[in-house]
DSSP file (Angstrom, degrees, kcal/mol; ACC not computed):
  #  RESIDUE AA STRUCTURE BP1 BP2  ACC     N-H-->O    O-->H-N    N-H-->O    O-->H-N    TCO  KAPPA ALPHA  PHI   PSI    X-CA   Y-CA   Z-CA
    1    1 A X              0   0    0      0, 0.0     2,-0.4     0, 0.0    96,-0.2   0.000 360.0 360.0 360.0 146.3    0.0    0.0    0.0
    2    2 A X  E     -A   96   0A   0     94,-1.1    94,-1.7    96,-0.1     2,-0.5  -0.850 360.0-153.2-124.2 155.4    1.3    3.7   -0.8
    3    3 A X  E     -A   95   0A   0     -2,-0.4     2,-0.5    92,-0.2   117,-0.4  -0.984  15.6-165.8-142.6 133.7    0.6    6.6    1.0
    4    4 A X        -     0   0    0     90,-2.8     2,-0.8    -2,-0.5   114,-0.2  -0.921  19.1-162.0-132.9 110.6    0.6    9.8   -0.6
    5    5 A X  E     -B  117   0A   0    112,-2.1   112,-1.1    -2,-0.5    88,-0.2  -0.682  17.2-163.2-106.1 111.5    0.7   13.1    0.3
    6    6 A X  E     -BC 116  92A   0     86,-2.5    86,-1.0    -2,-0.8     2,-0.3  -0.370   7.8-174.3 -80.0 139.5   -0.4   15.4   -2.4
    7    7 A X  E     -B  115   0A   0    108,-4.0   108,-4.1    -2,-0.2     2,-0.8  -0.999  25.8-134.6-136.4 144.3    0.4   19.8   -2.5
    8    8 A X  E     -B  114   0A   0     43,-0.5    43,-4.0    -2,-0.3     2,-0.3  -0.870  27.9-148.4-112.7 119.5   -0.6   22.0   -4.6
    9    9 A X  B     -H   50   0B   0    104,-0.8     2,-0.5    -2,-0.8    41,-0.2  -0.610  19.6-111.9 -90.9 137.8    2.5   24.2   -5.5
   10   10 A X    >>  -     0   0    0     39,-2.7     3,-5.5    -2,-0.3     4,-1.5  -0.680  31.7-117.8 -90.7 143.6    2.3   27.8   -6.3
   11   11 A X  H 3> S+     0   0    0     -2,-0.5     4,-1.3     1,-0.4    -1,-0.1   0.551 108.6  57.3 -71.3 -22.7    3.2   28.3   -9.8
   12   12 A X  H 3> S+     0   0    0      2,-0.2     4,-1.2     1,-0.1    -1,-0.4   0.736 115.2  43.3 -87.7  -6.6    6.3   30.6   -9.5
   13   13 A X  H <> S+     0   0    0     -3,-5.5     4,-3.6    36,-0.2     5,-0.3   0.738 103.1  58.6-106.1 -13.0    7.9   27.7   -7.3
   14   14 A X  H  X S+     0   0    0     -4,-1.5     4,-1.8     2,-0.2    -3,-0.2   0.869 105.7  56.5 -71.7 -23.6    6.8   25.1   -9.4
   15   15 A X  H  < S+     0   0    0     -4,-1.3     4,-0.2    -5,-0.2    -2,-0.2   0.959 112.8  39.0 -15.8 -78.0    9.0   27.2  -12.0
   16   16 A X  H >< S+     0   0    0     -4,-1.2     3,-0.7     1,-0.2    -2,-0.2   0.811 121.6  44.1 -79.1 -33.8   11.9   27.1  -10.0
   17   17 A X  H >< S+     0   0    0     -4,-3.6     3,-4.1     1,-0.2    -1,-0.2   0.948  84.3  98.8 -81.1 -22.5   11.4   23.5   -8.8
   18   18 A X  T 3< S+     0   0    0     -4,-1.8     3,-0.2     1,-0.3    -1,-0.2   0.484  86.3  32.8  -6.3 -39.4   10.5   22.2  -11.8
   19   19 A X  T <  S+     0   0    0     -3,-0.7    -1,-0.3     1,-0.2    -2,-0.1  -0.025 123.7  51.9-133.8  29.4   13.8   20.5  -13.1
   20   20 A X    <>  +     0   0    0     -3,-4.1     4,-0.5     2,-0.1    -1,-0.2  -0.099  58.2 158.7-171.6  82.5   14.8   19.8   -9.5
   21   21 A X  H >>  +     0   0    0     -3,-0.2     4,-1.8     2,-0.2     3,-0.5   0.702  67.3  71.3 -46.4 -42.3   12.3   18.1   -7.6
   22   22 A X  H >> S+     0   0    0      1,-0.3     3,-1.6     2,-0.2     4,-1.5   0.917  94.0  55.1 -85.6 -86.9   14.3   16.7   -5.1
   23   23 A X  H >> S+     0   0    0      1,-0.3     4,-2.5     2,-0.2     3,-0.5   0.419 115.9  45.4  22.6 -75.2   14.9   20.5   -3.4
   24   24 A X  H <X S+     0   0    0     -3,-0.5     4,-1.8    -4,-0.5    -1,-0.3   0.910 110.9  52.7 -50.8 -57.8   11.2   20.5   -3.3
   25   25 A X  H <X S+     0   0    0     -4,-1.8     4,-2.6    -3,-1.6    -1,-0.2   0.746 110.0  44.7 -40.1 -34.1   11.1   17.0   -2.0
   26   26 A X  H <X S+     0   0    0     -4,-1.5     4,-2.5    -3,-0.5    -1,-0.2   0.837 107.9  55.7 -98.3 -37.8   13.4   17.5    0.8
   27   27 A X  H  X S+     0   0    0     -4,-2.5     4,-0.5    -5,-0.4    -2,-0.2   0.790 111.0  48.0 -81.1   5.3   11.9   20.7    2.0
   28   28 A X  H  X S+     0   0    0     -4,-1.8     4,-2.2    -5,-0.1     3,-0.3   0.784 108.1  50.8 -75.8 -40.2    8.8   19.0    2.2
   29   29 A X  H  X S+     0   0    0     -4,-2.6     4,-1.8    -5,-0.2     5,-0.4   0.916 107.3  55.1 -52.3 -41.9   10.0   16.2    3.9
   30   30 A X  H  < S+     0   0    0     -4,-2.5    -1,-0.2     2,-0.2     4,-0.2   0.740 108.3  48.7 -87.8 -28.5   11.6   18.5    6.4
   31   31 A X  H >< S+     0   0    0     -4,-0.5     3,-1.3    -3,-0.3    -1,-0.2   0.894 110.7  50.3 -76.5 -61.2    8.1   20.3    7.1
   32   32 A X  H 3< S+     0   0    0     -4,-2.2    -2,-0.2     1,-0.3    -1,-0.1   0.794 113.3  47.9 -51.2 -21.3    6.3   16.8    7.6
   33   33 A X  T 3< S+     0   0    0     -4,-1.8    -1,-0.3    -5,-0.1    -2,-0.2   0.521  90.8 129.9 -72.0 -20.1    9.4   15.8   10.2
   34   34 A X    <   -     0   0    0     -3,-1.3     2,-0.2    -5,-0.4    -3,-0.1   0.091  56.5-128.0 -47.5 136.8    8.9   19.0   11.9
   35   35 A X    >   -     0   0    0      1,-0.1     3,-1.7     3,-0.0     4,-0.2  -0.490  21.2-120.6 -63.0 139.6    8.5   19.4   15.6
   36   36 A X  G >  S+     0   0    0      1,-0.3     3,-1.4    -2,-0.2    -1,-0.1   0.730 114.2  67.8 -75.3 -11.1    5.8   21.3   17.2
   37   37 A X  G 3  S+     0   0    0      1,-0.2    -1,-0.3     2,-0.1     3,-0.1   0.814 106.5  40.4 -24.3 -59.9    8.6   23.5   18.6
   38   38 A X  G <  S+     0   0    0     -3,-1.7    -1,-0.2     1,-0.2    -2,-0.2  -0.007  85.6 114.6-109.8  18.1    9.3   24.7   15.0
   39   39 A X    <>  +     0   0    0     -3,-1.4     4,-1.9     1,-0.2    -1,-0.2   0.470  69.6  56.6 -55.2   0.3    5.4   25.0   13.8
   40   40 A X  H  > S+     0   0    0      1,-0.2     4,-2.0     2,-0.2    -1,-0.2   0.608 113.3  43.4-123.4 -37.6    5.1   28.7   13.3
   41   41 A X  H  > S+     0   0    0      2,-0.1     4,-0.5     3,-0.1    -1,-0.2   0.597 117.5  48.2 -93.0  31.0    8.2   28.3   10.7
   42   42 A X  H  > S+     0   0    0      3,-0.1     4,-2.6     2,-0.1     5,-0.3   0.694 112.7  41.4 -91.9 -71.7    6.5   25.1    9.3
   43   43 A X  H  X S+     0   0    0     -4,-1.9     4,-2.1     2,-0.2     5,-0.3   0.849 121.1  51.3 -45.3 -43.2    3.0   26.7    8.8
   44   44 A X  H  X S+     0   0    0     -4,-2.0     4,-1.6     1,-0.2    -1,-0.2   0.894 119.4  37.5 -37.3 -82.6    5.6   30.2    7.4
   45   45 A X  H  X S+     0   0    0     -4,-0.5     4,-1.5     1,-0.3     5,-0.5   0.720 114.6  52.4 -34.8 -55.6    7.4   27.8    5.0
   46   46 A X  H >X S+     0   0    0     -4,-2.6     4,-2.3     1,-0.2     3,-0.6   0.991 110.7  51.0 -73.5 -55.8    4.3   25.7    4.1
   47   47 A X  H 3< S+     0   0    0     -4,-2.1    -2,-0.2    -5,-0.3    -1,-0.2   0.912 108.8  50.7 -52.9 -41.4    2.5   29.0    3.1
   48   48 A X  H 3< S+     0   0    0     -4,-1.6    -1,-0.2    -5,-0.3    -2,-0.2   0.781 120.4  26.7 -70.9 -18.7    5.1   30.2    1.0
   49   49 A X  H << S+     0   0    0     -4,-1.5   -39,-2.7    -3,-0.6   -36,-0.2   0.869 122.8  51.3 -89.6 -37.5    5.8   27.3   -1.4
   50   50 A X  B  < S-H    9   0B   0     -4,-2.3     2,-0.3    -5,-0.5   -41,-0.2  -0.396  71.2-137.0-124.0 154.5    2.0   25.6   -1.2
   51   51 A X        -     0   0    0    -43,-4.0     2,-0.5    39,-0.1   -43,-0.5  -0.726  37.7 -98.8-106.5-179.6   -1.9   27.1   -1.6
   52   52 A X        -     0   0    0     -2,-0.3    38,-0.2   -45,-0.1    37,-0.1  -0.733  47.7-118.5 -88.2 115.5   -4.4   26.3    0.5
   53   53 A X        -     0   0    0     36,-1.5     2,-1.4    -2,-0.5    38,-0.1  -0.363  14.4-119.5 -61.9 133.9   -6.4   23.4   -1.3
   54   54 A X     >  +     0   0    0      1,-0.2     4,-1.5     2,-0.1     3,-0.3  -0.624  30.2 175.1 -47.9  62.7  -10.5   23.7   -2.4
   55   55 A X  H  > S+     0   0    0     -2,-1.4     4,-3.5     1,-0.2    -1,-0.2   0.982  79.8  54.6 -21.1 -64.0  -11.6   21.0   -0.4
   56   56 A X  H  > S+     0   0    0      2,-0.2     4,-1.6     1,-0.2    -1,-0.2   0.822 112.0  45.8 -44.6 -41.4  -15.4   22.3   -1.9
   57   57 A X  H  > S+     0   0    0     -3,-0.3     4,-1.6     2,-0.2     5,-0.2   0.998 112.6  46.0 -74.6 -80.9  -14.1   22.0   -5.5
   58   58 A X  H  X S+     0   0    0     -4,-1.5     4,-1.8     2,-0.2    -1,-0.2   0.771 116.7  46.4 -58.7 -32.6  -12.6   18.8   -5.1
   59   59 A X  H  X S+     0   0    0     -4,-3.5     4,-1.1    -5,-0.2     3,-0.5   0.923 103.1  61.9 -56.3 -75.5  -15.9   17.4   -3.2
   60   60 A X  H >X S+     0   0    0     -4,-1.6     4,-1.0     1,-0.2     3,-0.5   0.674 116.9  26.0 -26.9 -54.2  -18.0   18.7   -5.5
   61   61 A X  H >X S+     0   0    0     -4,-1.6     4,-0.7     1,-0.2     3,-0.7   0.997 121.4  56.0 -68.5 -48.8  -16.2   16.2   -8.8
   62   62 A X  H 3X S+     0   0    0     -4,-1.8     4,-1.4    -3,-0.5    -1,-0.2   0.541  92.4  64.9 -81.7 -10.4  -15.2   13.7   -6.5
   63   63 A X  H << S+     0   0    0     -4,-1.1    -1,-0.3    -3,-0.5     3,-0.3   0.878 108.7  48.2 -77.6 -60.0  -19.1   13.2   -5.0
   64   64 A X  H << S+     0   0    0     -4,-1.0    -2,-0.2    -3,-0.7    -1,-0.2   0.919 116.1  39.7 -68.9 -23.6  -19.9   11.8   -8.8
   65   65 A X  H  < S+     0   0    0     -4,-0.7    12,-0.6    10,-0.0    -1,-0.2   0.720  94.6 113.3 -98.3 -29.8  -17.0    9.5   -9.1
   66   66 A X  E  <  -D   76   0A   0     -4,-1.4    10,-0.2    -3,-0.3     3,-0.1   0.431  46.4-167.0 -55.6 170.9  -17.1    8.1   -5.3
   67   67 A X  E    S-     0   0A   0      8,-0.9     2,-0.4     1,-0.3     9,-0.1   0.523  82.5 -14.8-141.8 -46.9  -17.9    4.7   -4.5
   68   68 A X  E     -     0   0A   0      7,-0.3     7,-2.4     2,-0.0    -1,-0.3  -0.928  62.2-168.8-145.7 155.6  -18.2    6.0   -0.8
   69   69 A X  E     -D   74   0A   0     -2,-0.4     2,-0.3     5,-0.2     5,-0.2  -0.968  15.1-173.2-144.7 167.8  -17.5    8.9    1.4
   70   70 A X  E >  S-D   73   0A   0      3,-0.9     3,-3.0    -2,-0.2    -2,-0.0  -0.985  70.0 -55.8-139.4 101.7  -17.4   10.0    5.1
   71   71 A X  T 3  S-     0   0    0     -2,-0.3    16,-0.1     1,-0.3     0, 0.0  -0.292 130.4  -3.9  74.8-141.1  -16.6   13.9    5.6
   72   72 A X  T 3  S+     0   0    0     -3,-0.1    15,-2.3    15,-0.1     2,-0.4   0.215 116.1 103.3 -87.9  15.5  -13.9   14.4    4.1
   73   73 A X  E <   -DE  70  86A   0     -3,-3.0    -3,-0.9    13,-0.2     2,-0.3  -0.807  42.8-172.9 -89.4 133.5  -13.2   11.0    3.2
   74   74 A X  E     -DE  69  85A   0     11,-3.5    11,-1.2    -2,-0.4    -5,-0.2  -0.900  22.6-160.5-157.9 127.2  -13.4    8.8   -0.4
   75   75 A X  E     - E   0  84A   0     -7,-2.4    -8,-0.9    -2,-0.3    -7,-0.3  -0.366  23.7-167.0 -53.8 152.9  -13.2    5.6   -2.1
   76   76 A X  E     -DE  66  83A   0      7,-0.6     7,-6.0   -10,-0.2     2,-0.3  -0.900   6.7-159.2-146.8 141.1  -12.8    6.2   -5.2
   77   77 A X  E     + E   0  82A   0    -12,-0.6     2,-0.4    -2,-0.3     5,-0.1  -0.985  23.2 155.6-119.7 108.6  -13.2    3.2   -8.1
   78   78 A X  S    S-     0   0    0      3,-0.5    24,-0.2    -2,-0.3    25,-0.1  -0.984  72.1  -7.8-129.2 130.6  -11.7    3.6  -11.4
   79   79 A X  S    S-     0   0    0     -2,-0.4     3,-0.1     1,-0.2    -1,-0.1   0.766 129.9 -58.2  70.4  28.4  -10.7    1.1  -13.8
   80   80 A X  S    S+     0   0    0      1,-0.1    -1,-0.2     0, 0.0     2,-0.1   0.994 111.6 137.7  48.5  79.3  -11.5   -1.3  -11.0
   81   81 A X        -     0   0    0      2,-0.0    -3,-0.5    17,-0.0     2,-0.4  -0.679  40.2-159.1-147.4  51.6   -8.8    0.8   -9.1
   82   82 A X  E     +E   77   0A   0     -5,-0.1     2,-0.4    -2,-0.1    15,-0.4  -0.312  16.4 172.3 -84.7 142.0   -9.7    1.6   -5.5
   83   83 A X  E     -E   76   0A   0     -7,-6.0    -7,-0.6    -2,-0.4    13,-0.2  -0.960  23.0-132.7-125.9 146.4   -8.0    4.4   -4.2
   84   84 A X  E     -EF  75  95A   0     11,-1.8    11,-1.4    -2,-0.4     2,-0.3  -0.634  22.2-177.2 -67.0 132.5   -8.4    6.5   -0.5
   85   85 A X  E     +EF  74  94A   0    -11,-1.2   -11,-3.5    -2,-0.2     2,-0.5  -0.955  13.5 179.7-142.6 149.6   -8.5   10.1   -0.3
   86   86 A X  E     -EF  73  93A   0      7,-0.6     7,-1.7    -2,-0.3   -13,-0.2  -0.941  23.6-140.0-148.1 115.3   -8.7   12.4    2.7
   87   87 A X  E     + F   0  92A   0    -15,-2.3     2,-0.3    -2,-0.5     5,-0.2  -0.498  19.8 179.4 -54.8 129.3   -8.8   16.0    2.0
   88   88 A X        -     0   0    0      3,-2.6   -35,-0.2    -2,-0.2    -2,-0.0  -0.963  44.7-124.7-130.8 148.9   -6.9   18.7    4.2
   89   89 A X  S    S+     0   0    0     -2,-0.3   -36,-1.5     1,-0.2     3,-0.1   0.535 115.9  47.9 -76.2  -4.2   -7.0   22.3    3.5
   90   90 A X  S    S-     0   0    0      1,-0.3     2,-0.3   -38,-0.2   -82,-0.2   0.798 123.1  -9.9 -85.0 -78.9   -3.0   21.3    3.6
   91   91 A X        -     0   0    0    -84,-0.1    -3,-2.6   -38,-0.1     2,-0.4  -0.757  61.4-118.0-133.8 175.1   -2.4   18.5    1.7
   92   92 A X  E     -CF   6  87A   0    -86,-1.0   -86,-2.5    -2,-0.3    -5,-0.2  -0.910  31.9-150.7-120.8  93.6   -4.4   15.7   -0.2
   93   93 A X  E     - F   0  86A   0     -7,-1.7    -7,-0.6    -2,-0.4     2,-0.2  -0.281  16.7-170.6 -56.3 146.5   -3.5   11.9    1.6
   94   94 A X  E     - F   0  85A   0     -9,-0.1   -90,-2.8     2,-0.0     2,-0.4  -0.823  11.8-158.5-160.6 144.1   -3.9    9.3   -0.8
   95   95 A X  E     +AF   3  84A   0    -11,-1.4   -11,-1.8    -2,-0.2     2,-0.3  -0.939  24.6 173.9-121.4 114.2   -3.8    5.4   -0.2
   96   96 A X  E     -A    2   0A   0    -94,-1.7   -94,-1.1    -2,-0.4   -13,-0.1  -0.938  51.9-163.1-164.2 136.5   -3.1    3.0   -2.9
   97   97 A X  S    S+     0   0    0    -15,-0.4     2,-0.1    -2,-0.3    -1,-0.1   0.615  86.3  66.2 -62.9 -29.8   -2.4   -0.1   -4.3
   98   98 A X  S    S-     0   0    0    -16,-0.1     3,-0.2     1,-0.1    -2,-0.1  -0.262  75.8-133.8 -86.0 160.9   -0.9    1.2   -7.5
   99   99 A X  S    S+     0   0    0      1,-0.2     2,-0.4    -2,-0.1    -1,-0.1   0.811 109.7  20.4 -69.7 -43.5    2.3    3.2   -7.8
  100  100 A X  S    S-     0   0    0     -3,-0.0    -1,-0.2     4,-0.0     5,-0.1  -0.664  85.4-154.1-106.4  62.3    0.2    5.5  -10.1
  101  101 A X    >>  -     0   0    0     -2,-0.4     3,-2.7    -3,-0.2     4,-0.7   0.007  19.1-128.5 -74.9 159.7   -3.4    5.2   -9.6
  102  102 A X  G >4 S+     0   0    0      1,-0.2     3,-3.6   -24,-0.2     4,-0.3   0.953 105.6  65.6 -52.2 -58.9   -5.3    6.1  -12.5
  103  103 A X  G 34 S+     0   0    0      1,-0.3    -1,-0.2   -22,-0.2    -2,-0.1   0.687  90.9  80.2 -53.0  -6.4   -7.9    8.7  -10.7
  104  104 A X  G X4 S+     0   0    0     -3,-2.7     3,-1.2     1,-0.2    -1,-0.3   0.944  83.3  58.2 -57.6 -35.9   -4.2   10.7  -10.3
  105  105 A X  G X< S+     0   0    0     -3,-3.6     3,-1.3    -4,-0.7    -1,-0.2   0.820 100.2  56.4 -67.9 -28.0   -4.6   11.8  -13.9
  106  106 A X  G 3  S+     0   0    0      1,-0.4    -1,-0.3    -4,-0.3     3,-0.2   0.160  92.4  68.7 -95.4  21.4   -8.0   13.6  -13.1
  107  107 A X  G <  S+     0   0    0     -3,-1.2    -1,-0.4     2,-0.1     4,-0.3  -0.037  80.4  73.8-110.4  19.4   -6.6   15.7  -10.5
  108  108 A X  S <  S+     0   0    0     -3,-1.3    -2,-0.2     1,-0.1    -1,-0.1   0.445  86.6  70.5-115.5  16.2   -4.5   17.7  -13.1
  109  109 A X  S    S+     0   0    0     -3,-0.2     2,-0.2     2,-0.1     3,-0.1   0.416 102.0  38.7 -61.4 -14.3   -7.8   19.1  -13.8
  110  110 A X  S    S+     0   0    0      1,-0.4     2,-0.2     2,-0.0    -2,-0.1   0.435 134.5   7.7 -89.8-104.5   -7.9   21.1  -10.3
  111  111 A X        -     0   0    0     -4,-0.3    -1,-0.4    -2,-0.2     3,-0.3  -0.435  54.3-157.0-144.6 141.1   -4.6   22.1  -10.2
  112  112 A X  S    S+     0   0    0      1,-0.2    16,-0.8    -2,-0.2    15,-0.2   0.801  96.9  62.6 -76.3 -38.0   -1.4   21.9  -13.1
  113  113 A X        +     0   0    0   -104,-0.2  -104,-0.8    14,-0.1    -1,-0.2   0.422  68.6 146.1-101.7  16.3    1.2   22.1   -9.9
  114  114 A X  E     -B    8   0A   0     -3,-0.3    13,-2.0    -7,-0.2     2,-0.5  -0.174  31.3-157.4 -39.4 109.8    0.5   18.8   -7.6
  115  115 A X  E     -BG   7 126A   0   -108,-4.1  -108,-4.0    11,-0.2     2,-0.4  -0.964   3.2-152.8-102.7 130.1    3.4   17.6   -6.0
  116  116 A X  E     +B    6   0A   0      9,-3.0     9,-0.4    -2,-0.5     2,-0.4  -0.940  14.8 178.2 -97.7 111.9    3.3   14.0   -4.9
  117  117 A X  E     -B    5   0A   0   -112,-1.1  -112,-2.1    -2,-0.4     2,-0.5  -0.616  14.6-175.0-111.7 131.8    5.2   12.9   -2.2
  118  118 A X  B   > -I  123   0C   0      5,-0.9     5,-0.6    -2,-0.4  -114,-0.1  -0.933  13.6-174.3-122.2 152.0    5.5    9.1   -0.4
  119  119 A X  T   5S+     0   0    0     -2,-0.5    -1,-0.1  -116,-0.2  -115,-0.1   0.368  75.9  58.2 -71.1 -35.8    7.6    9.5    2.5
  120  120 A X  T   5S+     0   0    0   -117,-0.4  -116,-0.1    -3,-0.1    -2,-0.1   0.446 112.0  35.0 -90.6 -23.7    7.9    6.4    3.3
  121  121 A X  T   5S-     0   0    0      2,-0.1    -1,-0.1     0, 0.0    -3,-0.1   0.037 105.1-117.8-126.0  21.8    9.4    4.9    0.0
  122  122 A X  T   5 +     0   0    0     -5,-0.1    -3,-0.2    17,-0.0     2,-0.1   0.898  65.8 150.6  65.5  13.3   11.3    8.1   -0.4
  123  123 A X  B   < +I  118   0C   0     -5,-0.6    -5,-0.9   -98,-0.0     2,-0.2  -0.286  17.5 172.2-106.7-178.7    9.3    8.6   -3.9
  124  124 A X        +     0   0    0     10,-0.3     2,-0.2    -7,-0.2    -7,-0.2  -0.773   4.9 157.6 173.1 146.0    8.5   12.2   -5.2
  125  125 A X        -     0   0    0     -9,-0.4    -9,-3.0    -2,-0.2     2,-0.3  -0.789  42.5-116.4-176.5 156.7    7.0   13.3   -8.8
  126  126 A X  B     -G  115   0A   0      6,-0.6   -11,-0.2     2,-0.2   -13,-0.1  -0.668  18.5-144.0 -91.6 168.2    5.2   16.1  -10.1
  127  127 A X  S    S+     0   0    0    -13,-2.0    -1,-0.1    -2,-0.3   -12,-0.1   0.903  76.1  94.5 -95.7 -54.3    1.4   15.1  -11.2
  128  128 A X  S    S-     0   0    0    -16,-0.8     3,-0.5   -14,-0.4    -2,-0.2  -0.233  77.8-135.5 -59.2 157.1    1.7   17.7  -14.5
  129  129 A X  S    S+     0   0    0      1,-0.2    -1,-0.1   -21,-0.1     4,-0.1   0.454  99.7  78.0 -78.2  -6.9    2.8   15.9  -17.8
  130  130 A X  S    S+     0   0    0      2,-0.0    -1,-0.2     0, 0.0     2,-0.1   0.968  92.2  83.3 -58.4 -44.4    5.4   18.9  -18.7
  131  131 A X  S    S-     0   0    0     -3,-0.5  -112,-0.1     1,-0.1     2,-0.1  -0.415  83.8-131.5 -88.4 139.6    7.5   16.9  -15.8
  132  132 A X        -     0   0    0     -2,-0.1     2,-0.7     1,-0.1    -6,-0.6  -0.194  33.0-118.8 -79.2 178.8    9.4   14.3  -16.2
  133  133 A X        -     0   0    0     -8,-0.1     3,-0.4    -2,-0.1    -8,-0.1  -0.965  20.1-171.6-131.8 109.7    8.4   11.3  -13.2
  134  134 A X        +     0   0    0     -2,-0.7     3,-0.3     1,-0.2   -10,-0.3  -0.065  59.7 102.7-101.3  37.0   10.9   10.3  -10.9
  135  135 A X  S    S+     0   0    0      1,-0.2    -1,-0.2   -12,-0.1   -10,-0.1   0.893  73.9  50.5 -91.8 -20.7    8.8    7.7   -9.7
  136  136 A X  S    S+     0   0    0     -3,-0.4    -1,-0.2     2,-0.1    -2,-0.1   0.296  90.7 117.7 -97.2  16.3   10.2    4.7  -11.3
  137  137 A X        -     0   0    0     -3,-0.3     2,-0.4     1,-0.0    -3,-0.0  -0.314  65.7-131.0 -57.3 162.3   14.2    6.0   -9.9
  138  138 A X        -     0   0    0    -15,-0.0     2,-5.8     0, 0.0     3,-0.2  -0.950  35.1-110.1-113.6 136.7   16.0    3.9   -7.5
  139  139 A X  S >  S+     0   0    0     -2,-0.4     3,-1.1     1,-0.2    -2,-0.0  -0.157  72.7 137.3 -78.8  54.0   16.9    6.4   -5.0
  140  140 A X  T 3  S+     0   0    0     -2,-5.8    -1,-0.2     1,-0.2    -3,-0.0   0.484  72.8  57.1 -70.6   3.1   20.8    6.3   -5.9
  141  141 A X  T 3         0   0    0     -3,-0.2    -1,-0.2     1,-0.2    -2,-0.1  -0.006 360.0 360.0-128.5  25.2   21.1   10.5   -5.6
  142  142 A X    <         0   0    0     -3,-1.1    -1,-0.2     0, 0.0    -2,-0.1   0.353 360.0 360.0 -73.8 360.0   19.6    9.8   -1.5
């Protein structure tokens, strides 16, 4: 199972990160290790790279496509594909079987700058197709 925390990057730093994710990568990792000590420069730091995600927007499609939802929780079934998502006005969790689940592709209708992060296998990619996919690296440049 993969666990995926999705951000919508704001567009002049998806510029600059653009052809070096990993930068991105690690100063995101470094807010999701943060200590509650250092929150007030996470929540700084998170406000300047990231927007604040549409939850409403993203219910609103994601209510026709659902297979069920709780709040801010949803199955979602595509291609006989299920994938988890739970919205935060922060980031987008996502739970999956797939490396790449298909219902990824219909999220570059909200937003062109989605960075996808696993933490836990060390993975990173951007979601637009302009960007190349580091998802099938072996993490030799770790």
């Amino acid at each position: 199972m993969r666990k995926y925390y999705l951000f919508t990057i704001k567009k002049e730093y998806y510029e600059i990160y653009k052809k070096n994710p990993l930068v991105l990568y690690k100063t995101i990792e470094n807010l999701y290790k943060l200590k509650k000590d250092d929150l007030s420069y996470g929540i700084t730091l998170y406000n300047q790279i990231c927007d604040i995600i549409d939850i409403n927007r993203l219910k609103n499609y994601f209510n026709h496509i659902k297979e069920k939802s709780n709040g801010n929780k949803y199955l979602i079934k595509l291609n006989n594909q299920f994938t988890f998502f739970d919205f935060h006005y922060s980031c987008i969790i996502c739970k999956s079987c797939k490396n790449y689940p298909t219902v990824f592709n219909t999220l570059n209708y909200y937003n062109k700058y989605i960075f996808v992060c696993d933490f836990y296998n060390r993975d990173y990619f951007f979601l637009n197709k302009d960007v190349i996919s580091l998802s099938n690296t072996k993490y030799n440049y770790l």
